[in-house]
N, C-alpha and C positions, 0 to 999 in steps of 0.2 A: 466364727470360722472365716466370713469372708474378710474380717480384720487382718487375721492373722494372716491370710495368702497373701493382701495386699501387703502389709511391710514384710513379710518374707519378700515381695516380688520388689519390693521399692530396697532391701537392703541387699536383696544380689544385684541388681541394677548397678549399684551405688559401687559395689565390690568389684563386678567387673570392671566397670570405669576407670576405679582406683589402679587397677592393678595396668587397665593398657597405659594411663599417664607413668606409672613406675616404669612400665616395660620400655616404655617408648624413650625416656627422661634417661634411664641407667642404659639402652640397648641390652635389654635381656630378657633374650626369647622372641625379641618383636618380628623374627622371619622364621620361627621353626614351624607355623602353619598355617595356612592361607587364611584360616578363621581369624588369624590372630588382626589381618584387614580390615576386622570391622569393629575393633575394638581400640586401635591405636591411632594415632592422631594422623600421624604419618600416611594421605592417601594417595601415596603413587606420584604425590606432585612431578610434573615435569614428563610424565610418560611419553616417549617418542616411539615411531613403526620403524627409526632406525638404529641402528646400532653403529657405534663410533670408535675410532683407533686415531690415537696418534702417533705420527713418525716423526723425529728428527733425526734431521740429516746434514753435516756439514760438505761444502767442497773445500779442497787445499786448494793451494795455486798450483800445483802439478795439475789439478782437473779431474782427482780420484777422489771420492764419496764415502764420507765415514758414517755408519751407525751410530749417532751421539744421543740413543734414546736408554742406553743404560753404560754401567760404568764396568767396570773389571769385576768387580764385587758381585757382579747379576741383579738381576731384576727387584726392587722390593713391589712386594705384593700386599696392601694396609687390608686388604679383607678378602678377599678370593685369589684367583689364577690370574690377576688383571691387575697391571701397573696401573703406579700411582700416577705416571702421566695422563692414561686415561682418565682420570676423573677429574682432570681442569680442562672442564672444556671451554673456559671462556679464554684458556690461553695465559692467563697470568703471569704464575709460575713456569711456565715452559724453557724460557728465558735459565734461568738459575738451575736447572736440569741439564742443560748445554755447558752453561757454564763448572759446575762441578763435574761433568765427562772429561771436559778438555782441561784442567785442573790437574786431575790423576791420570792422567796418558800422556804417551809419549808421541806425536803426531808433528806433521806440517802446522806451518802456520795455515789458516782460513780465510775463507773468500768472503764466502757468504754462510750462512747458517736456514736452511732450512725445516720448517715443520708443515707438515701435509697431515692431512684430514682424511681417512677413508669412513666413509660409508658405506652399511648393506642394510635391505631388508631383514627386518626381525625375524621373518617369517623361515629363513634358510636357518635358523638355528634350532628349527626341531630335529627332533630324531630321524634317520631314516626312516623307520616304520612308521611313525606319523606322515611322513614327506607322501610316503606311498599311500596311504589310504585318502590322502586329503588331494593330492595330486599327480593328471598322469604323466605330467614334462619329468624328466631326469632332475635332481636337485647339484643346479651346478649356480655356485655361487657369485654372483656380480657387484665386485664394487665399484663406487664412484670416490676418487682421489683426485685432489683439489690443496691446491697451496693458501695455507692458512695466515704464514707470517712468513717474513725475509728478514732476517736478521743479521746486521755488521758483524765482521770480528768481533766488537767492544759489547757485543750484545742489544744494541741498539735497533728498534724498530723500524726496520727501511717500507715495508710493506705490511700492509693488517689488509686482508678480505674479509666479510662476514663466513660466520658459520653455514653448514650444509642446511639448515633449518632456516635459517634467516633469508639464504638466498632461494630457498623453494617459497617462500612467502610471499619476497620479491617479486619472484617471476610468475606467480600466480596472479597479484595485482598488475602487474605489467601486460596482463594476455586476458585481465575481465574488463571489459571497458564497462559496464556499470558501476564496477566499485572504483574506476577514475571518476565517473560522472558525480558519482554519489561523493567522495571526497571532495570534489572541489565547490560541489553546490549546497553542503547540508555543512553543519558542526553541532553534534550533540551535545551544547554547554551555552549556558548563558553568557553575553557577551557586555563588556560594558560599554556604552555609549560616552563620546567626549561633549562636554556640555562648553556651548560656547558663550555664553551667559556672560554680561558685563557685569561687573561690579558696582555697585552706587548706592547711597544712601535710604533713598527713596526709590519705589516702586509702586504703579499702579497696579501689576499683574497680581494677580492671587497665585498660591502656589499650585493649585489646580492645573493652571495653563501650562506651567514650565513643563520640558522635555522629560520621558522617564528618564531617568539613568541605564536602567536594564533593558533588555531585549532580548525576549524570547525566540529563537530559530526555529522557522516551519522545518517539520521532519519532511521528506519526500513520501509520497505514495508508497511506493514499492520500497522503504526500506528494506520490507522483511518478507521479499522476496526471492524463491530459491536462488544461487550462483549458478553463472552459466559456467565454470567448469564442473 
């Protein structure tokens, strides 16, 4: 009996498994239920507390602002309610999304090409009646917009900023003076040593005496001590 439970228990195992790599490999099913989390490969990498939008924006030379974040045609939407520009966030393709707006339209010539970055908390996108039971403030939503790229006429990159994430990390290291200290005084990696060693046929030295090559770096104390923000 207890044979059988175990390869019963070792071939659903094996089943389940099977089935989140198909799910996961084909996208089928891998979001119709939050159990399906613990079975597909996919966990959430990349999880952020904020939520992102992108806008592009052109000026003419008159100094009036065009909407160049969708075309005559409307919005395409590759999986939900949410353009395909949302989901470059590293900026890539943004470029080629401007350029096929201003393609099919009839417009001024351009100055500059802008695309801005807004951010908000996750946390405003619950439900009303979630907002109220979890909190007594009014749920009024704030976001932070930020100019991500400046772009020529010709589509060309006049200005790149980091992303909302990269410059909260920034500023985070900028305002802990131990993780200055610790950066410039530790390196977790072994380093090679430059060996200044003559060349020559003969030698009395055994190879005992010569210089290591390697060198190990003293950790500090308080590596893995809490942060002061």
């Amino acid at each position: 009996m207890k044979r059988k439970l175990a390869n019963l228990f070792i071939a659903s195992y094996l089943a389940v498994m099977s089935f989140g790599l198909f799910s996961h490999t084909m996208e089928f099913m891998h979001g119709s239920h939050p159990a399906m989390y613990f079975i597909i490969w996919d966990m959430f990498c990349g999880w952020s507390a904020y939520e992102n939008r992108i806008h592009i924006v052109g000026e003419g030379e008159s100094g009036a602002y065009y909407d160049l974040s969708q075309g005559p045609w409307g919005e395409f939407n590759p999986y939900s309610d949410i353009g395909r520009r949302h989901y470059d966030y590293r900026g890539v393709n943004l470029k080629n999304i401007s350029d096929n707006v201003l393609a099919h339209t009839e417009h001024e010539p351009m100055t500059r090409i802008f695309i801005f970055e807004e951010n908000w908390s996750k946390k405003y996108n619950m439900p009303d009646f979630v907002w109220k039971r979890l909190y007594d403030e009014p749920k009024e939503l704030r976001s932070y917009f930020a100019v991500r790229q400046v772009l020529t006429p010709e589509s060309q990159v006049a200005q790149s900023n980091p992303c909302w994430l990269t410059r909260c990390a920034q500023t985070q290291f900028a305002d802990n003076p131990r993780l200055q200290r610790e950066a410039q005084s530790s390196n977790p990696y072994l380093s090679i040593a430059t060996s200044n060693r003559k060349s020559s046929r003969k030698t009395d030295q055994s190879s005992a005496d010569e210089a290591p090559l390697f060198t190990e770096q003293q950790e500090p104390d308080d590596l893995f001590s809490p942060a002061g923000n």
